[in-house]
N, C-alpha and C positions, 0 to 999 in steps of 0.2 A: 587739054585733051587726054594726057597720059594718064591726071590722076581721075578723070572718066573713064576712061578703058580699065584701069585697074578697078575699077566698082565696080564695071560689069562684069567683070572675069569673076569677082566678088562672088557677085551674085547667083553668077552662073555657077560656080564651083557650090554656092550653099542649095540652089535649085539641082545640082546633078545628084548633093551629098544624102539629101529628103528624099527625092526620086531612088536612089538605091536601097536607104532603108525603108522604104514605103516595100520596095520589092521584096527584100528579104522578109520582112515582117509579114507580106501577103503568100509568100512558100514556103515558109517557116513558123509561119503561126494561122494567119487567118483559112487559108484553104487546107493544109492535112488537118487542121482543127476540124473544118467541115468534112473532111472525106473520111475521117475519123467515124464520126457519127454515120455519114451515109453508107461507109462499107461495110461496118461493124454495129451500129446501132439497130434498134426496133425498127420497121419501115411507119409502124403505126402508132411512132410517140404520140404527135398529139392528142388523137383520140383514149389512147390510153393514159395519160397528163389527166384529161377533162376528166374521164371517170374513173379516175383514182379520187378525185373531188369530193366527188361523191358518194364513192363504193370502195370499201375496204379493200375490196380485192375482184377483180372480174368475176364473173357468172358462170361455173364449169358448163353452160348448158352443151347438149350434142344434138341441134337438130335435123341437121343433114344427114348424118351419121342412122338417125329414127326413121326419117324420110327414104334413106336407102334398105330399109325395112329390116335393120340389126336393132340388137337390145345391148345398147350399151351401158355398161357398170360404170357410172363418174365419181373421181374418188380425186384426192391432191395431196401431194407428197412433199415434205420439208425438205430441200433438199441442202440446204444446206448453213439454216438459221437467217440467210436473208431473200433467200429464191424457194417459192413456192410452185411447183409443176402441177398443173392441170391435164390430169390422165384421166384415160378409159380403160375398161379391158371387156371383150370382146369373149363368148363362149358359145363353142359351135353347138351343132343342134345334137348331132350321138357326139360320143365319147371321143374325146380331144385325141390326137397323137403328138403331141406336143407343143411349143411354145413359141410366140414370135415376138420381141421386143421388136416397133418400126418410130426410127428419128428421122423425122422430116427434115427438107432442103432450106437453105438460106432462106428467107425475108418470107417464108410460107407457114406454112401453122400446121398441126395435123388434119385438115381438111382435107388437106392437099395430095394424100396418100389413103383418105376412104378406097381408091378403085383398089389398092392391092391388098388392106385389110380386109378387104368383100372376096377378094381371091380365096386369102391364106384360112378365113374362117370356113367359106365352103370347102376348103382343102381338109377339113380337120383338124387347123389351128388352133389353139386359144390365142389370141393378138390383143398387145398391150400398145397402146399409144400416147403420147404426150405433146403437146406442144412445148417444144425446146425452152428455154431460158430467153427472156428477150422477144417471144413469139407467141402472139395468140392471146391466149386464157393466163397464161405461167405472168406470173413478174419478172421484174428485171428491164434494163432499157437498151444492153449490151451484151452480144454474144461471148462464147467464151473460147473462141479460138481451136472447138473441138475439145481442149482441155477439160474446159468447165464441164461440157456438156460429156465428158467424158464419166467425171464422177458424180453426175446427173444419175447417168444409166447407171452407174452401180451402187446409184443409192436406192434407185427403182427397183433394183434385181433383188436388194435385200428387203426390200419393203414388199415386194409379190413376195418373195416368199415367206416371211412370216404372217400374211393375207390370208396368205390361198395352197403355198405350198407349190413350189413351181413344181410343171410334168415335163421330166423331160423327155426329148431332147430338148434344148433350150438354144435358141438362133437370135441373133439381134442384125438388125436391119439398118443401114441409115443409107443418107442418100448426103453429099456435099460436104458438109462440118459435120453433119450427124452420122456419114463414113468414115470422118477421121476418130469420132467418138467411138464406135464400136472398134476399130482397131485399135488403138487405145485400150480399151476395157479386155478386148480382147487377151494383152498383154498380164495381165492381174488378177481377171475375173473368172476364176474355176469352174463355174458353173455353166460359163458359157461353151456349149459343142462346136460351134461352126456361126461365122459372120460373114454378111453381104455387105460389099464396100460397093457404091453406085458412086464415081466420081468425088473419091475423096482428094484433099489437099495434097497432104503429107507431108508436107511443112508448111510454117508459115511464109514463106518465100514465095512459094508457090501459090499459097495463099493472099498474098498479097499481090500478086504480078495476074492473079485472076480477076481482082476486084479493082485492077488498074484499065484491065481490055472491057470488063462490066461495066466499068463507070465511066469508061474513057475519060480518065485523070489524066491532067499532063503533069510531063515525067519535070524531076528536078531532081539536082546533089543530093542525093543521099535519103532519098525518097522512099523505102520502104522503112530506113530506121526513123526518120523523124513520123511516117505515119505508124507506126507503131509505139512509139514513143508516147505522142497523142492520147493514141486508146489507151494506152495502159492506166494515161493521168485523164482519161475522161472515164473509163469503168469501174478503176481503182483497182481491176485485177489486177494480180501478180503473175501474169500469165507468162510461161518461157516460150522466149523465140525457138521455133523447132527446124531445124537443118538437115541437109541429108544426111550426117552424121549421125544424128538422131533413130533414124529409120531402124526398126528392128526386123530381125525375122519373123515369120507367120506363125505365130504359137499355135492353130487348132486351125482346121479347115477355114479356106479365106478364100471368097470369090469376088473378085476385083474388078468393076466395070470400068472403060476408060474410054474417053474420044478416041475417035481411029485418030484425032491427029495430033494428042498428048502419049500415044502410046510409046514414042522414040525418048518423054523426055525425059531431063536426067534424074530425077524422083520414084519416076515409072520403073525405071530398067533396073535400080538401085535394090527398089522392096523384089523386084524380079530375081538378080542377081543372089541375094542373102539367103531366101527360101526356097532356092534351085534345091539343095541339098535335103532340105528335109520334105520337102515335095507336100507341102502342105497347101499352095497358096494356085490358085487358076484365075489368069488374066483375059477377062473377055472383051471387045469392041462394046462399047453403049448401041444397044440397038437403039433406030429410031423409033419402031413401032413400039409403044407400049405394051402389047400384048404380048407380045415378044419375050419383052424384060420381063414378066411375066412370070411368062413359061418356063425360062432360063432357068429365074430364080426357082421355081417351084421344082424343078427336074435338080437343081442344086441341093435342096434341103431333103426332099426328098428322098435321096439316096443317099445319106449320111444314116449311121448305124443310131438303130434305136436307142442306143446306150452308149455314147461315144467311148472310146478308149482314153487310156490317160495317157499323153502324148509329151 
């Protein structure tokens, strides 16, 4: 009987020992592997997989954009020897008063921001748009943390303007990662006068603890480094982790949209805190209504001097 029970203690100890690496191996590789690709990947791999098959490169067509009865100019931008950006640009009917770069939201394409391109061009805008890295028309199969798509837009700004010649004032637009990208650009990019941040990150912490409540991922040890870990070795970017330490001040007019109920957090108060001083940066509530955000926006750009100053 004894050397029975010792077999099944056996057993038991090699079934508990399986059972524990089954787990580790399932929160440690098999699920951030997948929430890897779902938080940060294309939402439309396979369609885009199939017709990569077939087609060198997706079709820049715009026919929503035609159908909302604009003329848009499709053109595509190298942006950076392996990501090719599928852009528009946008020219009002009289004589422009300036410029609008606009970067679409997560897991959206620039479709998704026709209704405020159709604003900014009735306004007098010239509006440029693209579909991000990873979205739409663009190649790529992974976002780029804001990062990427950071020097996206500043590859686009130098490529308008040896195009066409940017008018300024010159504004750039995003909305989620394509707000962290404009503040970002913001930081480097001279030409830009004034950015609208609609619900950016502001680090990747933050970023990642958003696409944890989006995804509703369960949590485990050490769960934003090993999911970032992941992307890095499923993109192969070299992307840096960004912290509140990270956080700079507002180099040039910045208007910041945020949930009323991320407005306390500590990312929010931090970009708050640093550009108190130089009084460059206006924190608004995200309205709900669209029209709204709108209006906001356009009474924000609007009143920014023809000619910014150099600040």
């Amino acid at each position: 009987m004894a050397r029975i029970s010792n077999q099944t203690k056996e057993i038991i100890n090699i079934i508990l020992f399986f059972l524990m690496v089954g787990i580790l191996v399932t929160f440690y590789w098999i699920y951030p592997l997948s929430l890897a690709k779902t938080g940060m990947g294309r939402n439309d791999l396979k369609e885009y997989s199939d017709m990569l098959d077939t087609l060198s490169e997706l079709p820049n067509e715009a026919l929503l954009w035609e159908e909302a009865g604009l003329k848009p100019d499709t053109f595509r931008v190298d942006a950076d020897g392996l990501t090719t950006l599928a852009c528009l640009r946008l020219q009002p009917e009289d004589s422009a008063i300036g410029t609008v770069f606009l970067l679409h939201n997560d897991n959206q394409n620039r479709d998704s921001i026709l209704w405020l391109a159709s604003a900014l061009v009735q306004n007098g805008y010239i509006v440029l748009a693209c579909d991000q890295r990873a979205s739409g028309r663009s190649s790529g199969q992974y976002r780029g943390g804001g990062q990427y798509e950071s020097s996206d837009l500043d590859e686009l700004i130098a490529n308008i303007d040896l195009r066409y010649r940017i008018q300024r004032p010159l504004f750039a637009v995003g909305f989620g990662t394509g707000a962290d990208a404009v503040i970002l650009s913001s930081q480097k990019e001279s030409r830009l006068d004034a950015i609208v941040a609609i619900e950016p990150y502001l680090t990747s912490t933050r970023l990642l603890n958003k696409l944890k409540e989006q995804h509703e991922m369960i949590w485990f040890p050490f769960f934003r480094s090993v999911v970032w870990w992941w992307y890095e070795m499923r993109s192969s970017y070299a992307v840096e982790y960004r912290e509140i330490s990270d956080i700079v001040s507002a180099e040039i007019p910045t208007l910041l949209f945020v949930p009323e109920e991320d407005l306390e957090d500590e990312e929010v108060r931090q970009i708050l805190t640093i550009s108190k001083e130089a009084e460059r940066l206006m924190i608004k509530k995200t309205p709900t209504d669209r029209k709204k955000l709108e209006q906001m926006l356009l009474d924000f750009i609007n009143n920014q001097p023809a000619e910014s100053p150099t600040l």
